[in-house]
Backbone bond lengths (Angstrom), bond angles and torsions (degrees), N, CA, C in turn:
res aa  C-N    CA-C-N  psi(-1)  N-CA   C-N-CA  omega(-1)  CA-C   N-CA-C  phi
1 X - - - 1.456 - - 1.529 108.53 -
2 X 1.437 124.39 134.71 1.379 139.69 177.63 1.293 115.52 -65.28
3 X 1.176 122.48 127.46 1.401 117.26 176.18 1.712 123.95 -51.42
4 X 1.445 99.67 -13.98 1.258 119.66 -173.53 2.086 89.05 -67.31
5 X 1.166 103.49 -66.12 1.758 120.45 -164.67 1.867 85.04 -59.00
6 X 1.255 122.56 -58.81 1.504 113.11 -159.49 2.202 97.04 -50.26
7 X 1.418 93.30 -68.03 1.628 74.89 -169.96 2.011 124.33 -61.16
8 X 1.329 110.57 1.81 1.728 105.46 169.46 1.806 94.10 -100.88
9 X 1.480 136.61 -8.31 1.104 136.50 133.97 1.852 124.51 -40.66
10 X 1.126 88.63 -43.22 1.851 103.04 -164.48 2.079 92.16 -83.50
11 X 1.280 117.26 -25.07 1.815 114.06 -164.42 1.936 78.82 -105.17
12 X 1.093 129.77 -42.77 1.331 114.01 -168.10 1.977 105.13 -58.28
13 X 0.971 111.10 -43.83 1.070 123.31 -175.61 1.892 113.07 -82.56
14 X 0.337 104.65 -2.19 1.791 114.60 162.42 1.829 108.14 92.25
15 X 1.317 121.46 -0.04 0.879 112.37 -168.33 1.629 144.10 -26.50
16 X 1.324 111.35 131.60 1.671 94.89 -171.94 1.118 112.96 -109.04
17 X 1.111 141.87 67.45 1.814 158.33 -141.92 1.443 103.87 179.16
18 X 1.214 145.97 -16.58 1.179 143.10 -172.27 1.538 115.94 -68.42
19 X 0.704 132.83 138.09 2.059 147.05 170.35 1.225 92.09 -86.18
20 X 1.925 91.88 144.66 1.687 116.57 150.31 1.314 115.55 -32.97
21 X 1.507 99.92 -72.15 1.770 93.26 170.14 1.309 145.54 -23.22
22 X 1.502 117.28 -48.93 1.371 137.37 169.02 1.640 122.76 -46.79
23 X 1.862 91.78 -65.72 1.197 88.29 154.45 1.639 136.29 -64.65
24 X 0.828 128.59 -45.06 1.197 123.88 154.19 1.466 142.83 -23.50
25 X 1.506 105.21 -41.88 1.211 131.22 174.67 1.793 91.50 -64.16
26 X 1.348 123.60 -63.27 1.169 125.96 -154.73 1.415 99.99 -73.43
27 X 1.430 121.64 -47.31 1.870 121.54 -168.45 1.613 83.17 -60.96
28 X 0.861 151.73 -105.48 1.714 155.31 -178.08 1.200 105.40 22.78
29 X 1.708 105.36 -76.11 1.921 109.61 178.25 0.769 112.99 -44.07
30 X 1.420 150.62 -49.53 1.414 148.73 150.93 1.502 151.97 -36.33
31 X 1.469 84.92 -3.96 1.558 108.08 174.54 1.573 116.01 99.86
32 X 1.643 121.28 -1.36 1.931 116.17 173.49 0.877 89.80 -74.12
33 X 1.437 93.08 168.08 1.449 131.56 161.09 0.973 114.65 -123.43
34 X 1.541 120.80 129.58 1.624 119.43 -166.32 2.049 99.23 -90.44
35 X 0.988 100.26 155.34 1.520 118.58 -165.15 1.945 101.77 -119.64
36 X 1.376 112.90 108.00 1.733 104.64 -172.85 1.464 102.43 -75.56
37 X 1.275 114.80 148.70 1.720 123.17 -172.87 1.645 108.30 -60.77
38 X 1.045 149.63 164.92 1.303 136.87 173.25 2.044 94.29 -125.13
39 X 1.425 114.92 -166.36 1.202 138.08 -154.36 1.286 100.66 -4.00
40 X 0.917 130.94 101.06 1.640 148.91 -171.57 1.439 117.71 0.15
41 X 1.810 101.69 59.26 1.612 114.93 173.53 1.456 95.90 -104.58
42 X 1.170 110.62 154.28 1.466 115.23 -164.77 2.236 101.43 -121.22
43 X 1.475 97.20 3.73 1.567 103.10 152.28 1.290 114.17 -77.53
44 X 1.432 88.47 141.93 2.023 124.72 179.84 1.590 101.43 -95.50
45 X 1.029 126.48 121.79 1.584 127.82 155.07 1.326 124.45 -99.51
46 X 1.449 110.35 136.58 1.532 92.15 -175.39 1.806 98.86 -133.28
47 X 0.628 119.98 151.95 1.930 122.62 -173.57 1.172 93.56 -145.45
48 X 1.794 104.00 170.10 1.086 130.45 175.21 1.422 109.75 -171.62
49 X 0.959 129.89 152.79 1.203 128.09 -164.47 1.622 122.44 -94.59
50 X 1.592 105.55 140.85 1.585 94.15 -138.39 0.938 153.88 103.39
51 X 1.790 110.39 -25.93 1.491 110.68 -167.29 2.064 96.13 -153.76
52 X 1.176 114.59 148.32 1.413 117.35 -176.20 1.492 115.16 -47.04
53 X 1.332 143.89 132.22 0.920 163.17 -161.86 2.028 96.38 -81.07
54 X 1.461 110.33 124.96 1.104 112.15 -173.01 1.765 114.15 -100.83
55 X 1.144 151.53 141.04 1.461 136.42 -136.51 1.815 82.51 -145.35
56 X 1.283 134.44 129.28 1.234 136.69 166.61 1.192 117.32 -115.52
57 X 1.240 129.82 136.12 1.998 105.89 171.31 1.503 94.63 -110.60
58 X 1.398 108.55 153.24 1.872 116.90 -148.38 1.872 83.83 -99.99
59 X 0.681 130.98 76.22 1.775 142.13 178.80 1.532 111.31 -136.65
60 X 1.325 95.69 94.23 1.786 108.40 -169.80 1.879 110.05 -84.33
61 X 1.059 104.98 150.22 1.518 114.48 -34.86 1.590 142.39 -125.14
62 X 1.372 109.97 -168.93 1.193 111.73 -130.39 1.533 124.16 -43.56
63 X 1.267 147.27 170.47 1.361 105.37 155.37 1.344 106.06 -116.64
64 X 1.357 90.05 -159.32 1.775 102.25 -152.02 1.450 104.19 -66.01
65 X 1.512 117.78 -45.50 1.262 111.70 -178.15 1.206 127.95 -32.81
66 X 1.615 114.72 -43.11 1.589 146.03 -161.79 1.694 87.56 -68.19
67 X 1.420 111.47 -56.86 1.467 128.09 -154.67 1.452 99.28 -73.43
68 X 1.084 112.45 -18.11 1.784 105.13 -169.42 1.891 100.12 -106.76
69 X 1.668 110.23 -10.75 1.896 99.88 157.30 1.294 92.54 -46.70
70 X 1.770 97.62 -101.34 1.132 120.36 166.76 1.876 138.35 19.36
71 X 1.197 94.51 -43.50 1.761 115.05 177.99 1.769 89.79 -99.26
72 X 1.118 138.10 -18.37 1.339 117.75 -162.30 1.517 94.03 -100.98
73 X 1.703 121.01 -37.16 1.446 139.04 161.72 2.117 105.32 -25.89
74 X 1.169 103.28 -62.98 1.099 136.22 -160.91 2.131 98.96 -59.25
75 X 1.180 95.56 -69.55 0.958 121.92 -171.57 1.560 99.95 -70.37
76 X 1.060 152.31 -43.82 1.143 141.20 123.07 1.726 140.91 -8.86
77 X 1.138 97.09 -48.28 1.656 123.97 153.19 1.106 114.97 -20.42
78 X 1.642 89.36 -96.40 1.277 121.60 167.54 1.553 128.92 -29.99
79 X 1.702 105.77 -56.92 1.465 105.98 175.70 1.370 124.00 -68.40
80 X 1.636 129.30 -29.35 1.477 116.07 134.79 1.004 143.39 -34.54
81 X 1.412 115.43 -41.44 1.979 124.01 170.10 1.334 112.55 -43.50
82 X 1.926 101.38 -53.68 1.665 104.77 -153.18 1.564 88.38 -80.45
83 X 1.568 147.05 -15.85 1.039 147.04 176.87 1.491 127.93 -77.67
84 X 1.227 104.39 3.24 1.337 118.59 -177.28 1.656 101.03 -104.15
């Protein structure tokens, strides 16, 4: 298994160990763009066009709430792919 499949393994499953990064890595493949926090907010924004703007705060780690956008992002994805 690809490390690629282990970490959308690790967000499908709710994991609570995951990094900003990770997610990040994954909102990206998908087309966001992460947005850096300004006057010393330590929220991540990430948009894309089209679809609700996802807000993370980088405090590891993550919790589930964060992890379950993210998994719905994903899962969303996906259900366009197989619909195409």
């Amino acid at each position: 298994m690809s490390k690629w499949d282990k970490l959308l393994d690790r967000i499908s499953s709710l994991s609570n160990d995951l990094r900003l990064e990770e997610l990040r890595k994954v909102l990206e493949s998908y087309g966001y763009v992460m947005h850096q926090p300004g006057g010393g907010s330590s929220h991540y924004t990430f948009r894309k066009d089209g679809c609700n703007p996802i807000t993370i705060p980088k405090h590891e780690p993550i919790k589930k709430v964060y992890v379950r956008m993210v998994k719905e992002v994903v899962e969303s994805e996906v259900d366009s792919d197989d619909s195409e």
